[in-house]
C-alpha positions as CSV (number, residue, x, y, z in Angstrom):
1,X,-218.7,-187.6,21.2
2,X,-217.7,-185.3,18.2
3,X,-214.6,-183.8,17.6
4,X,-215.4,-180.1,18.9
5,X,-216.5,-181.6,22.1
6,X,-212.9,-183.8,22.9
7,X,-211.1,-180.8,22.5
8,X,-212.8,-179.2,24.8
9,X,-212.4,-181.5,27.2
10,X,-208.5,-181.5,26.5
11,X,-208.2,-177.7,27.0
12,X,-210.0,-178.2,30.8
13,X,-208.0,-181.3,31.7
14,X,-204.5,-178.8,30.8
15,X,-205.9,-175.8,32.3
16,X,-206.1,-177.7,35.8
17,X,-203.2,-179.1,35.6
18,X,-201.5,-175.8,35.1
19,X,-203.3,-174.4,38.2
20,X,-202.7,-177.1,40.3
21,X,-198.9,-177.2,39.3
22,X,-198.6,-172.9,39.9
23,X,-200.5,-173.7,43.7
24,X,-197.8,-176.1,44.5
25,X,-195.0,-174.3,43.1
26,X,-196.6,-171.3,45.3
27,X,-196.8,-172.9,48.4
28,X,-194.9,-171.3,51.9
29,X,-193.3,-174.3,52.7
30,X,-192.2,-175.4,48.6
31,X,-191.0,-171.9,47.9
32,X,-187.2,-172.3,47.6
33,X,-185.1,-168.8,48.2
34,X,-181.5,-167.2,48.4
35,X,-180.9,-165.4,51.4
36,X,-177.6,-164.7,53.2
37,X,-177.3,-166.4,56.1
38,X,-175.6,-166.2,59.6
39,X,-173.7,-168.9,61.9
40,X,-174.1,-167.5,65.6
41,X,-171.0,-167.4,67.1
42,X,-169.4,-165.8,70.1
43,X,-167.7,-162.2,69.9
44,X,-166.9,-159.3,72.1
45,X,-169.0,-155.7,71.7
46,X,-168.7,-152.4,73.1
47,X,-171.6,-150.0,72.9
48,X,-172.6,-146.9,74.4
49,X,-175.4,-144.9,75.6
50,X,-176.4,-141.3,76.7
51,X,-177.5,-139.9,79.2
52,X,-178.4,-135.9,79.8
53,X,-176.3,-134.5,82.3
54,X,-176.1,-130.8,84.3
55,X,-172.9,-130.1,85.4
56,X,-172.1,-128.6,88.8
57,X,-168.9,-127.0,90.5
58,X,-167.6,-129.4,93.4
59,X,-169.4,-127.0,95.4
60,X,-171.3,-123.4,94.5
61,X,-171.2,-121.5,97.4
62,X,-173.7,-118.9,97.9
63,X,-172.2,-116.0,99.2
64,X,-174.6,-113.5,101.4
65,X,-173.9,-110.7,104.0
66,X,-174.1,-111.8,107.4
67,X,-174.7,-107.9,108.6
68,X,-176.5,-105.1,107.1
69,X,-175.2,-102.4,105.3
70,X,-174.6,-100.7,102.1
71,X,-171.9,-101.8,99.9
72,X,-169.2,-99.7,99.5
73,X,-166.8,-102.2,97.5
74,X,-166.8,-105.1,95.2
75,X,-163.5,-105.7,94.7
76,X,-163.7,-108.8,92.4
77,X,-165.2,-109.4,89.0
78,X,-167.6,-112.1,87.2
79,X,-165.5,-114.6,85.9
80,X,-162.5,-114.1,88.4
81,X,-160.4,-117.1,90.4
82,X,-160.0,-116.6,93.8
83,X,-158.5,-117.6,96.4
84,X,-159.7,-118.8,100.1
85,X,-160.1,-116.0,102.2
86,X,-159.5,-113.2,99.3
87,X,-161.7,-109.9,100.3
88,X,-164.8,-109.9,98.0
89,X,-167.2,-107.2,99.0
90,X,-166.7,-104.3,102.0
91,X,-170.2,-103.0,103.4
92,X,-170.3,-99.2,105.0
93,X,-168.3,-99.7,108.5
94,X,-168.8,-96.8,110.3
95,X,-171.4,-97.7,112.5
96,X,-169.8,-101.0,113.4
97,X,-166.6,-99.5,114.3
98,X,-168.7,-97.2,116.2
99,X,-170.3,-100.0,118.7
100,X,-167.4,-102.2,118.8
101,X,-165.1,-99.1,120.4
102,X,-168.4,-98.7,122.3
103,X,-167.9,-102.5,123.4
104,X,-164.2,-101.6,124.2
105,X,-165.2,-99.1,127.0
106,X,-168.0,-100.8,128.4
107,X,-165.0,-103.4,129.0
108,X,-163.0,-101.0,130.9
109,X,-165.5,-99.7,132.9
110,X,-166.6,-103.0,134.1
111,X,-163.4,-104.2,134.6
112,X,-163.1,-101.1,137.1
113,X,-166.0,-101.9,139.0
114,X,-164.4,-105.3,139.5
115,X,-161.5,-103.5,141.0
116,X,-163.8,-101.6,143.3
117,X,-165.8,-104.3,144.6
118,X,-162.5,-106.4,145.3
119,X,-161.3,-104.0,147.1
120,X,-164.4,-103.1,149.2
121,X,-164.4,-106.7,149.9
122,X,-161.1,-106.6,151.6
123,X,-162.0,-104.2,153.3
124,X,-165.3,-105.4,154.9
125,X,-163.2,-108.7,155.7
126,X,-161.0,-106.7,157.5
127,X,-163.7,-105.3,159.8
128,X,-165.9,-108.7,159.9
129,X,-162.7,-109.8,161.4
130,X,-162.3,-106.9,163.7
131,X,-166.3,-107.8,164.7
132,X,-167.3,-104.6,163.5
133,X,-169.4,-105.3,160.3
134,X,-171.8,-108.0,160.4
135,X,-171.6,-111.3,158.5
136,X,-174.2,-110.2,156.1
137,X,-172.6,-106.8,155.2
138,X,-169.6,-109.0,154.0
139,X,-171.7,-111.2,152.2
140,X,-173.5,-108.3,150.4
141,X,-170.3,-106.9,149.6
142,X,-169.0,-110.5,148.1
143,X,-172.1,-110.6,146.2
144,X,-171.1,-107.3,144.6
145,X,-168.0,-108.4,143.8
146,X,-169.8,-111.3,141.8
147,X,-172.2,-109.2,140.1
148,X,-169.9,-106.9,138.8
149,X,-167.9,-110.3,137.5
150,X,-170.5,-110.7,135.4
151,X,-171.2,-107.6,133.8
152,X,-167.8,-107.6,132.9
153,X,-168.2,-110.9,131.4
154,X,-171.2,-109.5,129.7
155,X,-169.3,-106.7,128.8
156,X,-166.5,-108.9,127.1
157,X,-169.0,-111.0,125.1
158,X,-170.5,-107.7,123.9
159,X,-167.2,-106.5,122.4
160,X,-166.6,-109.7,120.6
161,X,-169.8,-109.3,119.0
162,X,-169.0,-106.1,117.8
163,X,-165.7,-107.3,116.5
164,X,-167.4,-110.3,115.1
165,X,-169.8,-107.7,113.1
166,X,-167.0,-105.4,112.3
167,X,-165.0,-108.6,110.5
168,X,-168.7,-109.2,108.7
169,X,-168.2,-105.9,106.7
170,X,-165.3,-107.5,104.9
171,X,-167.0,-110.3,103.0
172,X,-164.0,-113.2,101.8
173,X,-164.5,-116.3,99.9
174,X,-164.5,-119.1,101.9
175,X,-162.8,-121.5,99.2
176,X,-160.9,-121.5,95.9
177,X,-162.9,-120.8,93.2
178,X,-164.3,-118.6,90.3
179,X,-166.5,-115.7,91.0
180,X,-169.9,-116.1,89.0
181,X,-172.7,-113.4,88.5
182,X,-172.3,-110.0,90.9
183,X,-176.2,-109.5,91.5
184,X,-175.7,-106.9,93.7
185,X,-173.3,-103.2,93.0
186,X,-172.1,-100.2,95.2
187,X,-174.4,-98.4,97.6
188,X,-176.9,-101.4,97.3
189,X,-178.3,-102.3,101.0
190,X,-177.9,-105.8,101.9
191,X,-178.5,-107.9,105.0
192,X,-178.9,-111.6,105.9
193,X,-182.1,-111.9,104.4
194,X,-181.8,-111.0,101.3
195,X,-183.7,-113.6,98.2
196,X,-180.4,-113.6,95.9
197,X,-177.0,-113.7,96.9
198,X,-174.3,-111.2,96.7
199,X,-172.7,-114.3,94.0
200,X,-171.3,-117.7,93.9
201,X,-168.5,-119.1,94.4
202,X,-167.8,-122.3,92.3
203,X,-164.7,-124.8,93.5
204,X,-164.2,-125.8,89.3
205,X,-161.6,-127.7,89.5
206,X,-162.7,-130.9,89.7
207,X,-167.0,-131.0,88.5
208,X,-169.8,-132.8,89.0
209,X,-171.9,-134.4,86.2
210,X,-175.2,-135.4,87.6
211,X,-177.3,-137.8,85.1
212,X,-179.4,-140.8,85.4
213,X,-180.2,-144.2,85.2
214,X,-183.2,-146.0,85.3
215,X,-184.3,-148.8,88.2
216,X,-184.2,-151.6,86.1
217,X,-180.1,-150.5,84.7
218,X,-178.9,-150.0,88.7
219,X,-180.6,-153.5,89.4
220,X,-178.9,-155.4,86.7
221,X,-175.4,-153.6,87.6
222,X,-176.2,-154.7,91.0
223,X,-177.2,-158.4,90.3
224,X,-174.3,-158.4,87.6
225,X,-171.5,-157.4,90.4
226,X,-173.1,-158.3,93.5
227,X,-173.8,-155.3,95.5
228,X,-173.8,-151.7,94.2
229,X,-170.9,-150.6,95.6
230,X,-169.3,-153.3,93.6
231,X,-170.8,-152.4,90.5
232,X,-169.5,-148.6,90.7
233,X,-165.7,-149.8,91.4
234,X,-166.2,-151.8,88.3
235,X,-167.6,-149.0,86.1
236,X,-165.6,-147.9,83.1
237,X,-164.6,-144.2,82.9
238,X,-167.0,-142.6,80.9
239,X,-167.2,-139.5,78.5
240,X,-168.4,-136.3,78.5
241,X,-170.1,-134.8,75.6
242,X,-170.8,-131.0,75.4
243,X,-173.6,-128.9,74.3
244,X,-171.7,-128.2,71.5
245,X,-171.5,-131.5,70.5
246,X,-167.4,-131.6,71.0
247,X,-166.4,-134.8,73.0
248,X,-164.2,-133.3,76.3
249,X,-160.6,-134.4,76.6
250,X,-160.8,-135.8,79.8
251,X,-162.8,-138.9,81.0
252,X,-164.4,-138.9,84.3
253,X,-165.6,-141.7,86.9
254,X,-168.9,-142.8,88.8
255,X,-168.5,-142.0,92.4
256,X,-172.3,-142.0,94.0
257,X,-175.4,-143.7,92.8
258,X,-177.9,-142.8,95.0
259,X,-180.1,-145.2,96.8
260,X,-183.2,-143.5,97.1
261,X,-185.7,-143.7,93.4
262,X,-187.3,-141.0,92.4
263,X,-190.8,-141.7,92.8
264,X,-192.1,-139.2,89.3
265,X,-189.7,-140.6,87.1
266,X,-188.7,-144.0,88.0
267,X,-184.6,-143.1,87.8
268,X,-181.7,-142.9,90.3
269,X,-179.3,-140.0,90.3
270,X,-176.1,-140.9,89.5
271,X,-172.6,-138.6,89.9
272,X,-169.7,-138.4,88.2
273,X,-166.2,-136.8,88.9
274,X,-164.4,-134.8,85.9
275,X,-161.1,-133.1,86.6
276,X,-161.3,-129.5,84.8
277,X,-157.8,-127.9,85.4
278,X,-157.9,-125.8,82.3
279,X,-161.7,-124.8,83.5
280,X,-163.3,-125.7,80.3
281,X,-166.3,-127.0,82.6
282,X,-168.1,-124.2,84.1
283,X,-170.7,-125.0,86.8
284,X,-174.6,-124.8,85.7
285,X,-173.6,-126.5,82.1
286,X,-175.3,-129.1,80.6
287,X,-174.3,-131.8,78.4
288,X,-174.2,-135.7,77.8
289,X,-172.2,-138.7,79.6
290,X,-171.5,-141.5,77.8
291,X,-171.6,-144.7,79.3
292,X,-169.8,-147.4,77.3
293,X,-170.8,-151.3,78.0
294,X,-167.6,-153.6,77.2
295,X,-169.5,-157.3,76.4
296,X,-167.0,-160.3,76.6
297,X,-168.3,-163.5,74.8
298,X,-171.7,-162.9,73.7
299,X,-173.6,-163.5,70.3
300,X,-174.1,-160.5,68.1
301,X,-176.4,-160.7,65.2
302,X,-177.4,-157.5,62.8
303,X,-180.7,-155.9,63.6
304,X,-181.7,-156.9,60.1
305,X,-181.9,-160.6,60.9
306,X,-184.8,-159.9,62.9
307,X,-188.5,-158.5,62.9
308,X,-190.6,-157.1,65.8
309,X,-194.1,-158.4,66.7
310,X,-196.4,-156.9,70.2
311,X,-193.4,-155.6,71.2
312,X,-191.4,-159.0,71.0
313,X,-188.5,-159.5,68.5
314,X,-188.1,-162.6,66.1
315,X,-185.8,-164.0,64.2
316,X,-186.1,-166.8,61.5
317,X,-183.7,-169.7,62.1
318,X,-182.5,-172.3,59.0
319,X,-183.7,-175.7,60.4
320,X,-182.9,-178.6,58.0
321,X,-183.4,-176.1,55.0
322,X,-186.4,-174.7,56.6
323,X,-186.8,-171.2,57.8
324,X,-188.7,-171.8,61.3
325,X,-189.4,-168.4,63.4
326,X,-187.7,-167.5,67.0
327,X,-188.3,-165.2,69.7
328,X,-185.2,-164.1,71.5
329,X,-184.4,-161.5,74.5
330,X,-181.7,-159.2,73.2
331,X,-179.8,-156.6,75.7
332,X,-181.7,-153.4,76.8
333,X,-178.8,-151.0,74.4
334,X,-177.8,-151.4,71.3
335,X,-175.8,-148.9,68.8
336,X,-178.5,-149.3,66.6
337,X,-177.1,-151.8,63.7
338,X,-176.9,-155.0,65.8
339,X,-178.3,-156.8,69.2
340,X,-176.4,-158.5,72.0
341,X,-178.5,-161.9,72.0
342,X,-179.4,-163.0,76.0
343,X,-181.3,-166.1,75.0
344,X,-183.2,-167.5,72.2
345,X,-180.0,-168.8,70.5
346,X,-177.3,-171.4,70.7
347,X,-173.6,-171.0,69.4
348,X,-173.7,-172.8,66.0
349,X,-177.5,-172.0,65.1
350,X,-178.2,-170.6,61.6
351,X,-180.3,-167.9,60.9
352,X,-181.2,-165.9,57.9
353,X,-179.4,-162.8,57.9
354,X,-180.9,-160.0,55.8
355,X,-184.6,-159.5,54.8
356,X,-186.4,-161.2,57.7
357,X,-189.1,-159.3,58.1
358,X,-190.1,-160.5,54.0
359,X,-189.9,-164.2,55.3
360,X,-192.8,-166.6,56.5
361,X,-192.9,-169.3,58.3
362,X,-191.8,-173.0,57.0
363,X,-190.3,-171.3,53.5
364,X,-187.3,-173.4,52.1
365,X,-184.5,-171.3,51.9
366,X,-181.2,-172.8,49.8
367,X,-178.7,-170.9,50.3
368,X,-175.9,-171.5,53.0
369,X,-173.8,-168.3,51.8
370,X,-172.6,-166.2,55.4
């Protein structure tokens, strides 16, 4: 073998050696890495979610004519507070006061023909007595008496209806409140019927936030406190947030979940109870609740420590040096930077902290640093 040729053979003998020593050093499970790490542990956690809201008066009452006539007052504006029973709108009376006076003597003359027909049956009893009438004349006469009874009663009925209509011309609001849009103005005919209302009347001092919650939140509240009507006397008070993004100053409570789902969109309507004596809330608003969720005792872990795959989330726990890969089930909310852990880990389990979507399976990692 000549000399050209053994050094040939050298150079191959140390170019495999090389390789083989860069595939081991390269190797998942010999790679040796710094990454901060995590002890789980137990802590407490508050978080918070929104939900839209509408906002509603706690009651709009639509106010409409319960005659017809032309209005010949308004004697409110948009925006006013009222009082129960304040005058609101007058419609043209004439016509009313017209039948009702009408009523009135219809009264009179049936209570005369009362009169009459008594005394024509005192009469006729006299003579029945004396045998000079027959039996069925007094009868007839009785039956008189009974008839015109009626029509009086008639009468009476008639002339409360025209009173009643009469009192209808004088439209009051039937509760405290503030006055919204006038739709209709002077010399406008109105009646029963009519599509919009005259306005509404919205009770605003304590308001109704109406938001929801989906099926699978009310059935974990439920199972959480036992029964539902548990789980809304355990509610926190929760927060309004306007539409112009301004928290307001008071804090409300849940009072209703309903119990029927809607079938379109999976949710239950839920209502909450704002008191709004400086009338800040006005009914028909819209807005946000927020609902905060106090956690006792649970672990919490950064969102960073962990890495989603089909819709499942990971997270890489140290086990004797070696990074080794974890599903867990975290909480359905989260504020975004960190996870309320439900299972998957153990109080005292160490996990890599930062960086673990970077890491594989079975790579070495050194350092112990929290």
């Amino acid at each position: 073998m000549n000399k050209k040729t053994v050094i040939n053979a050298i150079i191959i003998l140390l170019i495999g050696l090389i390789s083989s020593s860069c595939k081991e050093k390269t190797s998942p499970q010999n790679m040796e890495n710094d990454y901060k790490l995590l002890e789980v542990s137990l802590s407490n956690q508050t978080l918070s979610t929104h939900y839209s809201a509408s906002i509603k008066g706690r009651q709009d009452i639509e106010i409409r004519p319960q005659v017809s006539g032309l209005i010949t007052e308004i004697l409110v504006t948009e925006g006013e507070t009222v009082r129960k029973g304040q005058t609101l709108f007058i419609l043209e009376q004439v016509a009313y006061k017209a039948a009702l006076e009408t009523a009135k003597a219809n009264v009179e003359a049936a209570k005369a023909k009362v009169e009459t027909e008594k005394l024509t049956v005192a009469a006729k009893a006299e003579l029945y007595a004396e045998e000079v009438i027959s039996l069925y004349d007094l009868q007839t006469s009785r039956n008189s008496l009974k008839t015109a009874e009626a029509q009086l009663a008639q009468a009476q009925a008639q002339e409360i209806n025209a009173h009643n209509d009469l009192s209808y011309t004088v439209i009051k609001s039937p509760s405290d409140g503030v006055v919204g849009t006038l739709t209709h103005r002077v010399g406008t005919l109105v009646n029963s019927s009519i599509t919009t209302p005259l306005t509404v009347i919205s009770d605003n001092s304590d308001m109704y936030v109406y938001f929801s919650m989906t099926e699978n939140h009310i059935l974990s509240l439920t199972r959480q406190y036992g029964s539902l009507n548990k789980a809304i006397a355990a509610m926190p008070e929760v927060e309004l947030k306007l539409s112009d993004g301004n928290v307001y100053e008071k804090k409300g409570r849940i009072e209703t979940i309903s119990g029927i789902i809607d079938k379109t969109t999976g949710a239950v309507s839920v209502r909450a109870a704002f008191p709004n004596e400086n009338g800040i809330l006005l009914s028909g608003g819209a807005g946000n609740v927020v609902f905060p969720y106090e956690m006792e005792n649970v672990i919490v872990i950064p969102q960073a420590a962990t890495y989603e795959l089909q819709d499942k989330i990971f997270v890489y726990k140290v086990v004797n040096g070696i990074a080794e890969s974890t599903e867990i089930q975290v909480f359905q909310i989260n504020d975004g930077t960190t996870y309320i852990v439900e299972s998957g880990l153990s109080i005292g389990d160490i996990i890599v902290a930062e960086g673990a979507g970077l890491l594989r399976n079975g790579i070495v990692i050194t350092s112990g640093n929290e």
